[in-house]
N, CA, C and O atoms as a Maestro MAE file, in Angstrom:
{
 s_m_m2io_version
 :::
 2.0.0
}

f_m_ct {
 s_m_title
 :::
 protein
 m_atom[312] {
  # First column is atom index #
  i_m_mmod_type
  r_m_x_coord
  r_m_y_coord
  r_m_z_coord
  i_m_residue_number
  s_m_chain_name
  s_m_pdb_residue_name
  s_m_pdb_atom_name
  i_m_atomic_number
  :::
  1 25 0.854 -1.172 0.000 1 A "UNK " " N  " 7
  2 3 0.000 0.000 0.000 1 A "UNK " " CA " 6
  3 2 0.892 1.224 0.000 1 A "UNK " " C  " 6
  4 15 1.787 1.249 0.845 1 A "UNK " " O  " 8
  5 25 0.754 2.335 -0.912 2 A "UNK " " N  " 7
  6 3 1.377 3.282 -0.993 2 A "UNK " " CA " 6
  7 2 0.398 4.660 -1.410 2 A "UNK " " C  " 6
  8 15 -0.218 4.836 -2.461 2 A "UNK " " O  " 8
  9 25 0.476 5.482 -0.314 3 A "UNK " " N  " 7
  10 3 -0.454 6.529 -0.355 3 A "UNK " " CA " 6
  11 2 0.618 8.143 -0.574 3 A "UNK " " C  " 6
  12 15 1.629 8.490 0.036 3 A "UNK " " O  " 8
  13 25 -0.061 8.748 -1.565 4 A "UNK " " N  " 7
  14 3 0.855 10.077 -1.847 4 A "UNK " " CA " 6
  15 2 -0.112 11.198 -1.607 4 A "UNK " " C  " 6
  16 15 -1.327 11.190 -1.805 4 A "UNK " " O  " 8
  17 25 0.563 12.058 -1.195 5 A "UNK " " N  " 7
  18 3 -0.401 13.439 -0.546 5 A "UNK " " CA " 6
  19 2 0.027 14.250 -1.467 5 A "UNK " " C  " 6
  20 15 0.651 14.037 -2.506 5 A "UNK " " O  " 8
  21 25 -0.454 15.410 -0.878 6 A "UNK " " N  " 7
  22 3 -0.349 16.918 -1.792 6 A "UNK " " CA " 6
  23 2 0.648 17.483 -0.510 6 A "UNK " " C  " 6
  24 15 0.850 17.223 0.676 6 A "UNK " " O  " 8
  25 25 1.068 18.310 -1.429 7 A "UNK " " N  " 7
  26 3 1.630 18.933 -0.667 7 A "UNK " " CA " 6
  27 2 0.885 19.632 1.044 7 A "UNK " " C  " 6
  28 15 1.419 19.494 2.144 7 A "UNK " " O  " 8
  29 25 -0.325 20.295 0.779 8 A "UNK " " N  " 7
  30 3 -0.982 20.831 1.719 8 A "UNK " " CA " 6
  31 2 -1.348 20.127 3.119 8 A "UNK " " C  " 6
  32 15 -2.194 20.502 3.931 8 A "UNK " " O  " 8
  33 25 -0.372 18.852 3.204 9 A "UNK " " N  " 7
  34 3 -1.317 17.701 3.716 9 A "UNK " " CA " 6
  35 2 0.099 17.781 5.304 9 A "UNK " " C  " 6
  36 15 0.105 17.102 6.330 9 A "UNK " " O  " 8
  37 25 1.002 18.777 4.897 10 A "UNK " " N  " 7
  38 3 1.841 18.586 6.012 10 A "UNK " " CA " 6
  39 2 3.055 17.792 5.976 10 A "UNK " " C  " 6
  40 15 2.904 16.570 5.958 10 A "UNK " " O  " 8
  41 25 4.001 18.172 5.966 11 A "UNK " " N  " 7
  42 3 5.575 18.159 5.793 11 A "UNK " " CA " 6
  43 2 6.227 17.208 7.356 11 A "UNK " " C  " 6
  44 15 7.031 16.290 7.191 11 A "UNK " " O  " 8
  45 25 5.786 17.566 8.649 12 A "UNK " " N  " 7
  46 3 6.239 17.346 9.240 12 A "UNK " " CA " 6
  47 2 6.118 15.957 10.528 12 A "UNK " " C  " 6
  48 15 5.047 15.730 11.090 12 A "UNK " " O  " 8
  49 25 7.065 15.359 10.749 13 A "UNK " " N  " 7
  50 3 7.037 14.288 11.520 13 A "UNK " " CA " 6
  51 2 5.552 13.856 11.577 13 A "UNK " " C  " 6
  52 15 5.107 13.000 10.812 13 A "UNK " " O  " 8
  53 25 4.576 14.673 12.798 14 A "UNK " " N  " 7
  54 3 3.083 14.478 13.198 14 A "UNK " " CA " 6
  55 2 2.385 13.936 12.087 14 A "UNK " " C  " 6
  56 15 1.823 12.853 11.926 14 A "UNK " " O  " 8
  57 25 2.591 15.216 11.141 15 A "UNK " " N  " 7
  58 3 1.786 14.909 9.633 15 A "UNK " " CA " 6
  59 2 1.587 13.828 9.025 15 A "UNK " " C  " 6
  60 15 0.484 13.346 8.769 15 A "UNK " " O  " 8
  61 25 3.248 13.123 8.602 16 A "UNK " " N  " 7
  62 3 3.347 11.895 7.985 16 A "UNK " " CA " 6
  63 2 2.403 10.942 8.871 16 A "UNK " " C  " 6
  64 15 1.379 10.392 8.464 16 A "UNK " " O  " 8
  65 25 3.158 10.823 10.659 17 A "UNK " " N  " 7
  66 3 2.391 9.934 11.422 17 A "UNK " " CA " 6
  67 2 0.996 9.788 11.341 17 A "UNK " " C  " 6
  68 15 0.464 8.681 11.436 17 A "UNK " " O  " 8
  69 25 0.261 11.005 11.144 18 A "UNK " " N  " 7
  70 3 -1.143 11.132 11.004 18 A "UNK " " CA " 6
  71 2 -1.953 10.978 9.910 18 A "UNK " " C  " 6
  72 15 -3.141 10.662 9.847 18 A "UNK " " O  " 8
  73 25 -1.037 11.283 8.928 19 A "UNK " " N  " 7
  74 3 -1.500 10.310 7.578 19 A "UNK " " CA " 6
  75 2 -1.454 8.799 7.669 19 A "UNK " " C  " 6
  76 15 -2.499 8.232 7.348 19 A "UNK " " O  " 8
  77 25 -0.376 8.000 8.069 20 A "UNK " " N  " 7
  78 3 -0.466 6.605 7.700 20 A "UNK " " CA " 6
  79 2 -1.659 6.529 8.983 20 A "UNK " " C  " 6
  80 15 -2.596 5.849 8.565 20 A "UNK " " O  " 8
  81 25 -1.893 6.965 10.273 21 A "UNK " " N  " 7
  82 3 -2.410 6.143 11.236 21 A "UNK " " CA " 6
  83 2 -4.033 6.295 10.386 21 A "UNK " " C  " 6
  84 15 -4.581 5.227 10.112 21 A "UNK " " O  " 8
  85 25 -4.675 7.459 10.037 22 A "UNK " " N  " 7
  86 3 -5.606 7.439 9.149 22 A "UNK " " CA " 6
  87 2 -5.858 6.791 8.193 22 A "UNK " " C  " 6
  88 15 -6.976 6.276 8.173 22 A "UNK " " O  " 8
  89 25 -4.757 6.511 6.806 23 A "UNK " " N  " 7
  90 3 -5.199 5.871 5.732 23 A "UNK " " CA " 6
  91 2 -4.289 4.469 5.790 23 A "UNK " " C  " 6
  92 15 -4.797 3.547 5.153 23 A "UNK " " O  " 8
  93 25 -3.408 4.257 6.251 24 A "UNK " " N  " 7
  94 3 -2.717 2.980 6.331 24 A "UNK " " CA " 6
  95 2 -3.235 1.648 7.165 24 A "UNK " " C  " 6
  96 15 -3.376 0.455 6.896 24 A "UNK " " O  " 8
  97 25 -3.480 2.641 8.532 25 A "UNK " " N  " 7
  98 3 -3.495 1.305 9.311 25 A "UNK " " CA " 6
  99 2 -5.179 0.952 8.784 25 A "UNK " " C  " 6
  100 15 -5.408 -0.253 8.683 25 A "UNK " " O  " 8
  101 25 -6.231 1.801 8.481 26 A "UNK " " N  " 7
  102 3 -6.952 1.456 8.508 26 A "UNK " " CA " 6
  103 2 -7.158 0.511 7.077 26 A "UNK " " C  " 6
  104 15 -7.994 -0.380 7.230 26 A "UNK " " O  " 8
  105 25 -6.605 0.561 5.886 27 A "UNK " " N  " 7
  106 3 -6.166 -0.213 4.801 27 A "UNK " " CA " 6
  107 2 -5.675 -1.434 4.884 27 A "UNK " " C  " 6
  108 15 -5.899 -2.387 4.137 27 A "UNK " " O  " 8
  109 25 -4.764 -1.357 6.137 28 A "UNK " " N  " 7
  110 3 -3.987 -3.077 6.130 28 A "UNK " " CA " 6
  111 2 -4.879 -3.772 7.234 28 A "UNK " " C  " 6
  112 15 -4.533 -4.894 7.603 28 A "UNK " " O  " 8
  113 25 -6.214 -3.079 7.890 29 A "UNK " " N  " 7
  114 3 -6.528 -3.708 9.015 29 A "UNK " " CA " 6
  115 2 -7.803 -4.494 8.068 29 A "UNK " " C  " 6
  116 15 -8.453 -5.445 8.501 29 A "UNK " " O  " 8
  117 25 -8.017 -3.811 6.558 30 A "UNK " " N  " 7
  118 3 -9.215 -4.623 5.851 30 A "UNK " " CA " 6
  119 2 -8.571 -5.263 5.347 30 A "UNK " " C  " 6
  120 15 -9.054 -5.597 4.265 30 A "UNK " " O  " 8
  121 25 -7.214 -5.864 5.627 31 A "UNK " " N  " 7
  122 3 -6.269 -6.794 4.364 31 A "UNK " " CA " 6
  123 2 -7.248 -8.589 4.790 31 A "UNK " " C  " 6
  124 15 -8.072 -8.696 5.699 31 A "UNK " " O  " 8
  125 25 -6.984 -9.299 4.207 32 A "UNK " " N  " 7
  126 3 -7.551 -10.729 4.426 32 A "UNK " " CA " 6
  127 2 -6.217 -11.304 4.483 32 A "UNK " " C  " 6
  128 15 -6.128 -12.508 4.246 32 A "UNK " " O  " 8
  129 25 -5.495 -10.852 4.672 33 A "UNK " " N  " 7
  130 3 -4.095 -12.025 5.344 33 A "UNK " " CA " 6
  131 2 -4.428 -12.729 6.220 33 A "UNK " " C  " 6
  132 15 -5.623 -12.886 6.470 33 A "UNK " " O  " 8
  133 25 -3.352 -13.402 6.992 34 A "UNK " " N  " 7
  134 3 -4.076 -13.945 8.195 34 A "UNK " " CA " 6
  135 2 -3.674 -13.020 9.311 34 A "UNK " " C  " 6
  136 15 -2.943 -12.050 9.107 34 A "UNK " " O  " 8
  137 25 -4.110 -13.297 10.371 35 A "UNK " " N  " 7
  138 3 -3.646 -12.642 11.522 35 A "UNK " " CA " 6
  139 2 -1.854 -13.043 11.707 35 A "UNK " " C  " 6
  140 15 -1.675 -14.261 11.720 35 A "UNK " " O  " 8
  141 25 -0.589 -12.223 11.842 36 A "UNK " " N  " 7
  142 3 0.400 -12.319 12.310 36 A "UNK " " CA " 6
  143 2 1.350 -11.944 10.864 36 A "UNK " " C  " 6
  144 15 2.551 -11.745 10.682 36 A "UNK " " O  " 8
  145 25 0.135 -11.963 9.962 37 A "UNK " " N  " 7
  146 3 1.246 -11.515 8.202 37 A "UNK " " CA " 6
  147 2 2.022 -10.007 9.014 37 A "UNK " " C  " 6
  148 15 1.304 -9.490 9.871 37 A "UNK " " O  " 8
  149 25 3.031 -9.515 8.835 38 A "UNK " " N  " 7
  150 3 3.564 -8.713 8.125 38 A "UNK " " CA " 6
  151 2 3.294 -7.446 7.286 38 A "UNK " " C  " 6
  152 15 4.328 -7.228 6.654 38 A "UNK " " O  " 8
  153 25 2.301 -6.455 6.983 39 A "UNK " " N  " 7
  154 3 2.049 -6.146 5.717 39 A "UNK " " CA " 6
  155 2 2.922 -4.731 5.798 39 A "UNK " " C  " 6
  156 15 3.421 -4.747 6.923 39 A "UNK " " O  " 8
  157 25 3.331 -3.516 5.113 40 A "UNK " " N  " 7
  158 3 4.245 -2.820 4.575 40 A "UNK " " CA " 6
  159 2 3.252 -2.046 4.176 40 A "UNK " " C  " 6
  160 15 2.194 -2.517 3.758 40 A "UNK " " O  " 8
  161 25 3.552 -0.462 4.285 41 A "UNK " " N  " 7
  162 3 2.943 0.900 2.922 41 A "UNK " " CA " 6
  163 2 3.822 1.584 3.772 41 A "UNK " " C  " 6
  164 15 4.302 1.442 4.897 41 A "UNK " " O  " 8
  165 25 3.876 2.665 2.497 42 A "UNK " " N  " 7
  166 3 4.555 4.375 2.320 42 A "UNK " " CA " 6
  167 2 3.484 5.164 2.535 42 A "UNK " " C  " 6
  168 15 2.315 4.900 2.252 42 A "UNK " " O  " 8
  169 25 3.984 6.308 3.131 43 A "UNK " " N  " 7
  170 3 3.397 7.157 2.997 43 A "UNK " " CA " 6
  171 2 4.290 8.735 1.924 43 A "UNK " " C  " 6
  172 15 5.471 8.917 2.217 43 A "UNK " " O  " 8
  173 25 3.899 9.354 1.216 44 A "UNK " " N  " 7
  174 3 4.738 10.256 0.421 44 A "UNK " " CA " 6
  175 2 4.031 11.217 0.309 44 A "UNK " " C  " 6
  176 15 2.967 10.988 -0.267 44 A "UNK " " O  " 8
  177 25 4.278 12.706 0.791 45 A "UNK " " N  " 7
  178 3 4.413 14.100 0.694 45 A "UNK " " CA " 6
  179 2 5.234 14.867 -0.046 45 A "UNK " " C  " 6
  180 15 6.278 15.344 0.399 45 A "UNK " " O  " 8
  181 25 4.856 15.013 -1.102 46 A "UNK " " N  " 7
  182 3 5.314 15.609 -2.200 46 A "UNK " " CA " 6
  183 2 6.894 14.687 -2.763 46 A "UNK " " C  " 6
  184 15 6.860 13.787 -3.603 46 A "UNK " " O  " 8
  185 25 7.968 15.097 -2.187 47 A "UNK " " N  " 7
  186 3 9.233 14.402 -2.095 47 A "UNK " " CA " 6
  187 2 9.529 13.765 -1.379 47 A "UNK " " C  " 6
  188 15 10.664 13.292 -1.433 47 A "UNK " " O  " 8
  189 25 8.625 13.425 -0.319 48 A "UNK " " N  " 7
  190 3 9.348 12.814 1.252 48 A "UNK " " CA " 6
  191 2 8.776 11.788 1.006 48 A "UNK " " C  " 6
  192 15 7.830 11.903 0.227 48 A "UNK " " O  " 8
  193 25 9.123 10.228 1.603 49 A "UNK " " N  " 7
  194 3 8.350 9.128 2.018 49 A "UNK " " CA " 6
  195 2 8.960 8.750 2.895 49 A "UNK " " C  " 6
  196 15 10.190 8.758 2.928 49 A "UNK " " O  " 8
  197 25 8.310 8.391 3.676 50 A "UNK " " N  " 7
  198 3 8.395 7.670 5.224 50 A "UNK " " CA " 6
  199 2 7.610 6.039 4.625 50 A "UNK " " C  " 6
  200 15 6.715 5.885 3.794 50 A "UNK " " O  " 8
  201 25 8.470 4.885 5.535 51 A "UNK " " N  " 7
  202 3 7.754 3.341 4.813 51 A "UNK " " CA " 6
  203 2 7.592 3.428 6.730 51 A "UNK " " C  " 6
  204 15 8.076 3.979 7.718 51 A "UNK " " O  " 8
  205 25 6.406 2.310 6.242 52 A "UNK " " N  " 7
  206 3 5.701 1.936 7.804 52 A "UNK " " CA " 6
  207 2 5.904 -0.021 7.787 52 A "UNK " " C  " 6
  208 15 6.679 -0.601 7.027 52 A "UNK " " O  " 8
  209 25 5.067 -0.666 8.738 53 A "UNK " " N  " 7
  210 3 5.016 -1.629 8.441 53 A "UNK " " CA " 6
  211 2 3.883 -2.019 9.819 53 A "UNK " " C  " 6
  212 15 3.593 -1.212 10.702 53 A "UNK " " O  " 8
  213 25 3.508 -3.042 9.752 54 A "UNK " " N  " 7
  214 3 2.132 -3.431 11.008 54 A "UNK " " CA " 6
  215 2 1.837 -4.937 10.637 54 A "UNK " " C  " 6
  216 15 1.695 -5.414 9.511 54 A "UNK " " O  " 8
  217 25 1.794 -5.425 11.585 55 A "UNK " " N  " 7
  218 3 1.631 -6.819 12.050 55 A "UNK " " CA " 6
  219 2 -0.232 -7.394 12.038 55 A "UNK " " C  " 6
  220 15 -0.943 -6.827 12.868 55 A "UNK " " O  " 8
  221 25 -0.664 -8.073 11.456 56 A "UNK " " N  " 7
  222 3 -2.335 -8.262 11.834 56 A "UNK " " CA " 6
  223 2 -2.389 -8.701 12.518 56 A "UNK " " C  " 6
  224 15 -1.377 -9.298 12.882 56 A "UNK " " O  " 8
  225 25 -3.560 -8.798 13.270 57 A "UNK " " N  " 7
  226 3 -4.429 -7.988 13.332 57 A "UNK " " CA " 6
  227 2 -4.582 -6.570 13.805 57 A "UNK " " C  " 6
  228 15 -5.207 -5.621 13.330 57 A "UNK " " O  " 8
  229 25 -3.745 -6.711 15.004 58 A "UNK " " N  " 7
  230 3 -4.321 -4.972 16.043 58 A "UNK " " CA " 6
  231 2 -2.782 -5.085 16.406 58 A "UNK " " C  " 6
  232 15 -2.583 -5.025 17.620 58 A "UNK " " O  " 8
  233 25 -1.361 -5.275 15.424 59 A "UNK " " N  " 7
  234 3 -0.040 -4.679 15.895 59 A "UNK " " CA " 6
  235 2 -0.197 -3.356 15.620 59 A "UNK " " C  " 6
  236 15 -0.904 -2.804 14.777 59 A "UNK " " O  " 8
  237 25 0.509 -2.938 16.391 60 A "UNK " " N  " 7
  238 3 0.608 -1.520 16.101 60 A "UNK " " CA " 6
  239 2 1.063 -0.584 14.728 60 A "UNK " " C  " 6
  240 15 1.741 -1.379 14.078 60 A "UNK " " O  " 8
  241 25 1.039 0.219 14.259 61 A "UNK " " N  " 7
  242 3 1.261 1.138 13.182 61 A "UNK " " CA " 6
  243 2 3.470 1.219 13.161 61 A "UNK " " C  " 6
  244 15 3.605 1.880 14.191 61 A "UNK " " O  " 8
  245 25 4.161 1.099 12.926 62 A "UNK " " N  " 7
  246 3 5.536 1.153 13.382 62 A "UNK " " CA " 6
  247 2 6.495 1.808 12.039 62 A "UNK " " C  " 6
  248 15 6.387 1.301 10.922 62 A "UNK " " O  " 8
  249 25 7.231 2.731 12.241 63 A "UNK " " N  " 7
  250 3 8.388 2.979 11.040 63 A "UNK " " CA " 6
  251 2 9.006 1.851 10.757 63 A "UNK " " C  " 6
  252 15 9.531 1.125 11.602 63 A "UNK " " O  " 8
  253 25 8.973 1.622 9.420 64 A "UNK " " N  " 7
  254 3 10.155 0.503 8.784 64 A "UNK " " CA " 6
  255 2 11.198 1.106 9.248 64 A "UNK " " C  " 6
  256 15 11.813 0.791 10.267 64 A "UNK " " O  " 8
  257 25 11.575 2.512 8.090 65 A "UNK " " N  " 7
  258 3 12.592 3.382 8.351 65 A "UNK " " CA " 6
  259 2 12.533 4.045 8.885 65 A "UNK " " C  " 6
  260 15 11.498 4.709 8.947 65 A "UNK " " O  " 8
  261 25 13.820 4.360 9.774 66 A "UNK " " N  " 7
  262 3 13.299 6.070 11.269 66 A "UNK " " CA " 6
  263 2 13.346 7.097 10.347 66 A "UNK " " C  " 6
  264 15 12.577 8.037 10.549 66 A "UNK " " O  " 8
  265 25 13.868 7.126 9.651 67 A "UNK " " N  " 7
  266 3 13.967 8.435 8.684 67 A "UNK " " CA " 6
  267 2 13.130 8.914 7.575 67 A "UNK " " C  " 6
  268 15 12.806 7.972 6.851 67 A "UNK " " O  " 8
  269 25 12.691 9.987 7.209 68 A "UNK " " N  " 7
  270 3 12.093 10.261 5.896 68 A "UNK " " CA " 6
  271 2 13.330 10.018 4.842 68 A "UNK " " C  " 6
  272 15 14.511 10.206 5.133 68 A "UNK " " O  " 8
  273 25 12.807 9.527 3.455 69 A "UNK " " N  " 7
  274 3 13.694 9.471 2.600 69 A "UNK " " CA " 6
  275 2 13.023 10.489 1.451 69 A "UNK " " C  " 6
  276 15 11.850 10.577 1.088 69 A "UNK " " O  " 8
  277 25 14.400 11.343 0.947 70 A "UNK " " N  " 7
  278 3 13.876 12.266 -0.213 70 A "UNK " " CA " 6
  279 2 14.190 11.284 -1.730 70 A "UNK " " C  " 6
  280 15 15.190 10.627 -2.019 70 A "UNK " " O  " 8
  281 25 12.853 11.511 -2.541 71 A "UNK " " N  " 7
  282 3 12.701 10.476 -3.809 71 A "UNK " " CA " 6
  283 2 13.742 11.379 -4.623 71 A "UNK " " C  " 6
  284 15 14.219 10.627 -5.472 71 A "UNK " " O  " 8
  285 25 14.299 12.624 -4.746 72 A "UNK " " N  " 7
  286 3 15.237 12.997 -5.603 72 A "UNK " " CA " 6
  287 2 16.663 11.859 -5.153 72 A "UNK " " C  " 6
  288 15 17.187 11.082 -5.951 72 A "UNK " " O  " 8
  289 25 17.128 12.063 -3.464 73 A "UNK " " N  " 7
  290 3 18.312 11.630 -3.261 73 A "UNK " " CA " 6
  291 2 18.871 10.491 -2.502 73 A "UNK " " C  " 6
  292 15 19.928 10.202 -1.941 73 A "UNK " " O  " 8
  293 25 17.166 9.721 -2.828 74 A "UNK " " N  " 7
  294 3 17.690 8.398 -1.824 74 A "UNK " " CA " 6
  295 2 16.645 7.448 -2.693 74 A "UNK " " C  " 6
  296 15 16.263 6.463 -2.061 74 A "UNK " " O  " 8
  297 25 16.237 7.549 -3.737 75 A "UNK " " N  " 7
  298 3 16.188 6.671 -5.262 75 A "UNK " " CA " 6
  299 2 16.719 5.275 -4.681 75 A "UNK " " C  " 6
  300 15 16.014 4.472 -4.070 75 A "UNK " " O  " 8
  301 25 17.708 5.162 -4.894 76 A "UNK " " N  " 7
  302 3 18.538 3.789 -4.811 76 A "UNK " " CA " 6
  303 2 17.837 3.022 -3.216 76 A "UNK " " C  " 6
  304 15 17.569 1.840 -3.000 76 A "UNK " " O  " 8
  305 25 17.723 4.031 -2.457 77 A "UNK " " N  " 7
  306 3 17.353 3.298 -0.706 77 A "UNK " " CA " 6
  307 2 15.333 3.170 -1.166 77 A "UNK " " C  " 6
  308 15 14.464 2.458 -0.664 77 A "UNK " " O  " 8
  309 25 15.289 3.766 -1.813 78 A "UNK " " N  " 7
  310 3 13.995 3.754 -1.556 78 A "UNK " " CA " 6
  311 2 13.453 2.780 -2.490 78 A "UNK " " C  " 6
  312 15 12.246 2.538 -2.499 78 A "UNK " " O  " 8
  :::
 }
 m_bond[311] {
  # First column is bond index #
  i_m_from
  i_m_to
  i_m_order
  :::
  1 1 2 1
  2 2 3 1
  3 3 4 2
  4 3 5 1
  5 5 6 1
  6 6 7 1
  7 7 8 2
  8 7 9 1
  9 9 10 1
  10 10 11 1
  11 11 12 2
  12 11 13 1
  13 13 14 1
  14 14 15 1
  15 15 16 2
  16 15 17 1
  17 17 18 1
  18 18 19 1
  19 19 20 2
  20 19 21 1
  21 21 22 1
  22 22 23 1
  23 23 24 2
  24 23 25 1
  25 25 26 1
  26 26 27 1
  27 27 28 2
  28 27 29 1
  29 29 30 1
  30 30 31 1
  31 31 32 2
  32 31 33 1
  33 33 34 1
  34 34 35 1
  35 35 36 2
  36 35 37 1
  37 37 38 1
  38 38 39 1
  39 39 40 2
  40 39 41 1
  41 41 42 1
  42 42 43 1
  43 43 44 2
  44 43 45 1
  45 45 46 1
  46 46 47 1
  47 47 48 2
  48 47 49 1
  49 49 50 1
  50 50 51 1
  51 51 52 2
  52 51 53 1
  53 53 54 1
  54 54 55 1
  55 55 56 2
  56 55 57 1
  57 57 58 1
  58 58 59 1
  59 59 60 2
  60 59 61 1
  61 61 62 1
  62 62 63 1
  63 63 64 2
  64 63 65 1
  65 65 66 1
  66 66 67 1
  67 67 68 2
  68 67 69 1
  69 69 70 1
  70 70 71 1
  71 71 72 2
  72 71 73 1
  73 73 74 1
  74 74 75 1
  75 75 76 2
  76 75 77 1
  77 77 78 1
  78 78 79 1
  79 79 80 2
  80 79 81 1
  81 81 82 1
  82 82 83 1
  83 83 84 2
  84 83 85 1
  85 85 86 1
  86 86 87 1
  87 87 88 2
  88 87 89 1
  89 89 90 1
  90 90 91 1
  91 91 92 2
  92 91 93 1
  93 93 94 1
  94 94 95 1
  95 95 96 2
  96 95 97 1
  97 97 98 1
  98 98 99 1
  99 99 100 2
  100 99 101 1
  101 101 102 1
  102 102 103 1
  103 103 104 2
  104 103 105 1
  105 105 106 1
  106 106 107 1
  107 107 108 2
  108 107 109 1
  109 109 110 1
  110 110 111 1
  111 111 112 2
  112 111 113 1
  113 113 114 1
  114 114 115 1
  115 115 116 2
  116 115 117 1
  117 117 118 1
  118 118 119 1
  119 119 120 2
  120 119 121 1
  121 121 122 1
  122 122 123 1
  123 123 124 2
  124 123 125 1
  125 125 126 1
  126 126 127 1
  127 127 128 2
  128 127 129 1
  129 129 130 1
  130 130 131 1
  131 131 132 2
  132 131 133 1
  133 133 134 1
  134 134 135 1
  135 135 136 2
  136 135 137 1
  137 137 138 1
  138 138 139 1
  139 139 140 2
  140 139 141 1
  141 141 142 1
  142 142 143 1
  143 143 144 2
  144 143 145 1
  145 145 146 1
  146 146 147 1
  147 147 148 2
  148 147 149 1
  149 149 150 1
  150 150 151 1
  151 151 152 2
  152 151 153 1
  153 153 154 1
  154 154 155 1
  155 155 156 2
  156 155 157 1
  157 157 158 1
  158 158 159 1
  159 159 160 2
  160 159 161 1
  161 161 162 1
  162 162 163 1
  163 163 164 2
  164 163 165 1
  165 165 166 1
  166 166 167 1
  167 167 168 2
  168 167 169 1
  169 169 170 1
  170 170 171 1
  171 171 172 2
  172 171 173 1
  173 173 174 1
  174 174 175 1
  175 175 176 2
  176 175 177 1
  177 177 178 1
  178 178 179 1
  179 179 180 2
  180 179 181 1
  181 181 182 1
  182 182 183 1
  183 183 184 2
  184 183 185 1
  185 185 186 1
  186 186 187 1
  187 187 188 2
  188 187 189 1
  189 189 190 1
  190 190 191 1
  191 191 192 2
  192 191 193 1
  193 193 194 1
  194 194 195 1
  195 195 196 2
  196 195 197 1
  197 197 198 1
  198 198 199 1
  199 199 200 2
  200 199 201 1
  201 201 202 1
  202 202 203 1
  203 203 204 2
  204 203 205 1
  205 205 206 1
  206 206 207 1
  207 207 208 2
  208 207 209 1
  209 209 210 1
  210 210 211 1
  211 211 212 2
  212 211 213 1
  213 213 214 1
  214 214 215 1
  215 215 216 2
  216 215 217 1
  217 217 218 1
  218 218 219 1
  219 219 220 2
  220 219 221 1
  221 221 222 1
  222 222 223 1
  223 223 224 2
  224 223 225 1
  225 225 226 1
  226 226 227 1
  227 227 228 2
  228 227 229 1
  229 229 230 1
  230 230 231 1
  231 231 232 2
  232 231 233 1
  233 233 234 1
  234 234 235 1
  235 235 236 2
  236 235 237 1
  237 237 238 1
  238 238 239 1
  239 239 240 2
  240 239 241 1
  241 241 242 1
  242 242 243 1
  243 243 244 2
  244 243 245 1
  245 245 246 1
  246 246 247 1
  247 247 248 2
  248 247 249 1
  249 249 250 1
  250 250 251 1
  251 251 252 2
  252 251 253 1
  253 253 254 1
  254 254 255 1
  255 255 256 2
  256 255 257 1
  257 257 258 1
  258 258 259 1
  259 259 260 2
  260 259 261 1
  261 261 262 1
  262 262 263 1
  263 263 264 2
  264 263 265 1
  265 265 266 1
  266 266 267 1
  267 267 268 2
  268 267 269 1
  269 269 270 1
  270 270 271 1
  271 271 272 2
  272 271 273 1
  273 273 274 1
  274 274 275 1
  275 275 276 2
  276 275 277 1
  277 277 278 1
  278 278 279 1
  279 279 280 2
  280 279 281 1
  281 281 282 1
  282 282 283 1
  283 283 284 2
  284 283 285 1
  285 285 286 1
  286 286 287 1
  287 287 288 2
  288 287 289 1
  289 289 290 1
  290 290 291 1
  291 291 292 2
  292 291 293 1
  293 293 294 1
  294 294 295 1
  295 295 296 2
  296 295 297 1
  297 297 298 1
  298 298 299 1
  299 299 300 2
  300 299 301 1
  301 301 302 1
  302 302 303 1
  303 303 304 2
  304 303 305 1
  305 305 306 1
  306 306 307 1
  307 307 308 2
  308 307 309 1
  309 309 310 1
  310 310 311 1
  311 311 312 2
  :::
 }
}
């Protein structure tokens, strides 16, 4: 799952967090895996993406990566 914002949607730490806990967790919590899969999404603000990752059923929301990565200069990591 990979969700991209507009710019207007907020640049900073909270923002990103508050985007995936809104559109992510609630996306991987309708997944039909089984309970204990694994599942993975991005979240991306204009240039920035932050990757998440969450455990089914009710694991918590968690950074893959601690860091935002910029899609101009981290291409290759991302």
């Amino acid at each position: 799952m990979v969700e991209v914002k507009r710019e207007s949607e907020g640049k900073s730490g909270n923002a990103f967090n508050q985007v995936a806990r809104n559109l992510l967790n609630d996306f991987m919590k309708e997944s039909s895996n089984p309970d204990g899969t694994t599942l993975f999404g991005a979240v991306g603000i204009v240039a920035l993406v932050k990757f998440y990752k969450k455990v089914l059923l009710d694991g918590a929301l968690e950074l893959f990566h601690l860091e935002r990565l910029y899609v101009e200069t981290d291409v290759t990591t991302i």
